[in-house]
N, C-alpha and C positions, 0 to 999 in steps of 0.2 A: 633566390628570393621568392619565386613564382613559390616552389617548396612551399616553404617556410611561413606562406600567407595562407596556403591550401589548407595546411594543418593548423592554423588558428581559427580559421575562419570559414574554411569550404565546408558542407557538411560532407560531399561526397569524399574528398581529403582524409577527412576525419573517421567514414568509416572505411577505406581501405587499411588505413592506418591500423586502427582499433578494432574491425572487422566486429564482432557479435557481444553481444554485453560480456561483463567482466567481474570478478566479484572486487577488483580494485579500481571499478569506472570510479568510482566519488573522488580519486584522484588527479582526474581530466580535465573535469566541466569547472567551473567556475561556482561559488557556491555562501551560501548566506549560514550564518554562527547562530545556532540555538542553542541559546545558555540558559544551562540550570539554575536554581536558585540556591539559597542557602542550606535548605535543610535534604534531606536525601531518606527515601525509604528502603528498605533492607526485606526480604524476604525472609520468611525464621530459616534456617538450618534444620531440615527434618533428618530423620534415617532414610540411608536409601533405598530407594524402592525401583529396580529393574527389571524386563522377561528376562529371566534364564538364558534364554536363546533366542533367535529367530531363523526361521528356514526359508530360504530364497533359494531361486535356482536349482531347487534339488539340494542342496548344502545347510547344512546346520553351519549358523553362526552367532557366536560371544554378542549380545545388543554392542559392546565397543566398535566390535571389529566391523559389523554391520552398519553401521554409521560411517566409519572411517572408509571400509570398500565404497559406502556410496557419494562419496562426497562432501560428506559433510563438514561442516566447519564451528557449532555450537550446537545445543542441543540442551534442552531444559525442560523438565516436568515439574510442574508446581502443585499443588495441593492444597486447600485448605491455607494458603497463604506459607508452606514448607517447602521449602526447595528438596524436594526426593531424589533429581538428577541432575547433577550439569556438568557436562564435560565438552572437549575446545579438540579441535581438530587440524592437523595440517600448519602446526607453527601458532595458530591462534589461539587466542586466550581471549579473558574476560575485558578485557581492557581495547580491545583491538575493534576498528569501524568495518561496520560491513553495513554497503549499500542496498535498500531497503527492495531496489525494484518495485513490484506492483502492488508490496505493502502499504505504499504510500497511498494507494488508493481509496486505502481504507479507512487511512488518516486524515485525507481529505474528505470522506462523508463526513468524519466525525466533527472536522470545524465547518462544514457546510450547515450540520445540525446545531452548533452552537450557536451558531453568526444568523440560523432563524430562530432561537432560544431568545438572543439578544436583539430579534426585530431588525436587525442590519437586511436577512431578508424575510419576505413577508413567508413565503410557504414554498413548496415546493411543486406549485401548481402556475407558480409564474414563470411567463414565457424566457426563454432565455432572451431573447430581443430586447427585453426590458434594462437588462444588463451588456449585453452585445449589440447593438442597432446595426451595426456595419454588417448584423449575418441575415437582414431581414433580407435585402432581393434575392438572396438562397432562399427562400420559402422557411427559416425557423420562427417563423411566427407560432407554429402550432409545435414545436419541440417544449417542452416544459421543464427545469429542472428534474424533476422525477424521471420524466425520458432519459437525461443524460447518468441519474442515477443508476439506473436499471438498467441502461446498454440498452435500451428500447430506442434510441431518438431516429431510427432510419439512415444514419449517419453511413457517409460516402468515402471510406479512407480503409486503407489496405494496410491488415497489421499485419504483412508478413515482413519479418526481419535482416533476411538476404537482399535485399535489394537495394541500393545505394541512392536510387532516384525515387522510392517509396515514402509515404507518410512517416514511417516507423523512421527510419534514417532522417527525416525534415523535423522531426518533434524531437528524436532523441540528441543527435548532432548537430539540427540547426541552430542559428544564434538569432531567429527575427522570427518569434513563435507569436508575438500580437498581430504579425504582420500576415501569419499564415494561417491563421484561425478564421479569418473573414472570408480566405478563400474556398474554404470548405463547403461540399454544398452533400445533398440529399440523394438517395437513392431509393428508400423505401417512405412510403406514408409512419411517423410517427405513433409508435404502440402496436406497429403489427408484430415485430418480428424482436428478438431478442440477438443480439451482433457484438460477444466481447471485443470492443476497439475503444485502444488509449487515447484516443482522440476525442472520446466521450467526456473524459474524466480531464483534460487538457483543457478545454470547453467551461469547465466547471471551476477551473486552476482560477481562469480570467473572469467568471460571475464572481468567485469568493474574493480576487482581489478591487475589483469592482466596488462593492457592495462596504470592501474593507475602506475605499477611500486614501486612508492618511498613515496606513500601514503596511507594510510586507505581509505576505502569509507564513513568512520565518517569524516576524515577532508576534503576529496574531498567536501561530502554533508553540510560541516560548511562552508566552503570556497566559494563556490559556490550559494547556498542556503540559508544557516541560516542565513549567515552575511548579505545578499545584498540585503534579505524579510526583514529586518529588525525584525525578530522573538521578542517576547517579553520576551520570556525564553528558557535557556540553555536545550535540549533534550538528547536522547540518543538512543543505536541502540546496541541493545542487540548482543552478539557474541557468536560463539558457543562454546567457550573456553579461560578461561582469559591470559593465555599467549599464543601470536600471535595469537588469535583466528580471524575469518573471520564473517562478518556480515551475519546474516541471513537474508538478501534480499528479501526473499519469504514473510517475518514475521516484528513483531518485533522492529520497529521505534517507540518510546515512548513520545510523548509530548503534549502541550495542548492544546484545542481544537478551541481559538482562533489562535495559528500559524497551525495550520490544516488549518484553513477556507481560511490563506495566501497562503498553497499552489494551492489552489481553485481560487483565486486572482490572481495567477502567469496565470496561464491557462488561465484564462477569458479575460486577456490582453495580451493573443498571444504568452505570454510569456517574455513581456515586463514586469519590474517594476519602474516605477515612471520617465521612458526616458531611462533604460540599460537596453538592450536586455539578459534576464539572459538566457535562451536555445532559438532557431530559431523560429518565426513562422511556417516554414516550418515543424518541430516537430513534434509541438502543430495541425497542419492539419491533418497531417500524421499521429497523435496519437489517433485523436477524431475523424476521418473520419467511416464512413460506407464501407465497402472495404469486398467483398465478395471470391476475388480469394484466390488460393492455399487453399483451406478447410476452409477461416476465414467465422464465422458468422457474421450475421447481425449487432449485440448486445456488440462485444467484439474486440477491438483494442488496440495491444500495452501496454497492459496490465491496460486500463481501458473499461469500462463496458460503453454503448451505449442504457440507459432502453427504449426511446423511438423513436418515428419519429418528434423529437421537436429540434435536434439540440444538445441535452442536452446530458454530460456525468458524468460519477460517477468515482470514487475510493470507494471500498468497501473491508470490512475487516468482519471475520469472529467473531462473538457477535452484529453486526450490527453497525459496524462504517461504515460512510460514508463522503465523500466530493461530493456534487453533482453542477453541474455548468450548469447555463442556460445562454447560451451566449445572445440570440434575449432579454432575463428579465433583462440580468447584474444583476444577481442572483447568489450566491452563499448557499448553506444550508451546515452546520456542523449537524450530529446525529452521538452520543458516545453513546455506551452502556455498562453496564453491561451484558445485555443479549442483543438476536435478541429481545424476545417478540413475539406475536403472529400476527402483525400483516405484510402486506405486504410494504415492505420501497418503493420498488419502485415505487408501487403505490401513497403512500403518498407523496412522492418525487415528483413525475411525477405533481401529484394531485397540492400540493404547484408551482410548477411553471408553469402550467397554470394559478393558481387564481394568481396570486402576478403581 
């Protein structure tokens, strides 16, 4: 019985158990229904367009095969609104969930930016305290939103993933994440230093539900998103506990890798979908800009990734999911993995949207 309560409920239980993420965690955790709506949009069917090859390791290989040696599990190039490639990997198909990892992070700026579109919150210059009070005798008086966007907020929490009694195992495994968010305190003054940790965006999970009031961030994110991209399938958003549990934000967004590539779509048109402004241009600027004050790097805004000097930005998840968008190509690329694989995505990434 001792068992049997460990693995429902201990986090430490939970990850010996389940030991390092998985690309079939969204089958564990407990999790909230994002349903689609009526209508459904379709990518055109273009010709396909693939490299010839690629050379890794000293080895020429078929783009198939080189996908398949590294892990992968889907894989999409879009164009001009044409689907040029899509091919499924390791038993998977177009139809199949694969959980989002640190996708979701991206997807939570994106309702972070709406929920200030629609005034729920004012800017992102307001303190997080306003929405958390229980983090003020930690000193987040002077954290701002934007801190928590930017991975700027000084924040005290250790993302490495091995270790059972770590933040990383307490946020991803734990089931009492409103409870453990208070406890979080500070290590560096706010805006010096730039620190990717999921605990940032975890932080952010609890102002967007806050601020939501009288909603989940699952129906915010169906209402908002799933229904108005016209998704082609119902998703879900794994929570840290099945009664009133709270989405894990950091993590955790589950669906497939064709409505992926929509949220890539949303971006790449400023934010518009098909004539409705679903969140502001102004956002989508402010999201994917290069912006170096308060301690942000080069490379990282708002909670998406910045790989090159091309204009181009990502969302990326931990096994090697990615949404990467090249505005000047009207390019979009989906890569889903089981694993990262050996090789370097960004590169490939970067690589693919020069040649295309």
């Amino acid at each position: 019985m001792l068992v049997v309560f460990c693995l429902s409920s201990c986090k430490v239980g939970r990850f010996f158990v389940y030991n390092v993420a998985d690309i079939k965690d969204h089958k564990i955790f407990a999790n909230r229904t994002v349903e689609t709506g009526d209508s459904t949009f379709y990518f055109t069917q273009g010709i396909e367009k693939k490299p010839d090859s690629v050379v890794f390791d000293g080895e020429t290989f078929d783009f198939d095969q080189f996908l398949k040696k590294q892990k992968s599990v889907a894989f999409m190039i879009i164009r001009n609104d044409s689907l040029l490639y899509e091919r499924y990997f390791r038993t998977y198909d177009q139809e199949d969930i694969i959980p989002s990892f640190s996708v979701a992070k991206s997807v939570t700026s994106i309702l972070i930016g709406i929920a200030i579109d629609e005034g729920l919150i004012l800017s992102v210059d307001e303190p997080v305290t306003k929405y958390i009070p229980e983090l003020k005798p930690n000193g987040f008086d002077k954290v701002t939103i934007k801190h928590l966007l930017q991975m700027t907020s000084g924040l005290d929490y250790n993302e490495g993933y091995f270790n059972p009694f770590g933040n990383v195992a307490t946020f991803y495994y734990g089931t009492k994440l409103r409870q453990e968010i208070p406890k979080l305190k500070l290590k560096y003054e706010p805006g010096e230093k730039f620190e990717y940790l999921s605990g940032n965006t975890q932080i952010l999970g609890l102002v967007l539900e806050r601020a939501l009031k009288d909603k989940t961030i699952s129906e915010y994110l169906q209402e908002k998103i799933w229904i108005p991209l016209e998704m082609e399938y119902d998703a879900s958003w794994s929570i840290d506990r099945k009664k009133n549990g709270i989405e894990k934000t950091f993590c955790c967004l589950n669906a497939r890798a064709r409505d992926f590539a929509k949220i890539g779509r949303l971006y790449l048109n400023k934010g518009n979908w098909n004539g409705k402004q679903i969140v502001s241009e102004k956002w989508v600027e402010e999201s994917t800009k290069v912006d170096r004050s308060e301690g942000s790097p080069r490379y990282y805004q708002y909670q998406w990734w910045l790989p090159s000097d091309q204009g181009d930005y990502m969302a990326q998840g931990i096994l090697g999911q990615y949404i990467y968008v090249h505005p000047e190509k009207n390019l979009i690329i989906v890569r889903m993995g089981k694993k990262e694989g050996k090789a370097s995505w960004w590169k490939v990434l970067t690589d693919l949207g020069k040649a295309y």
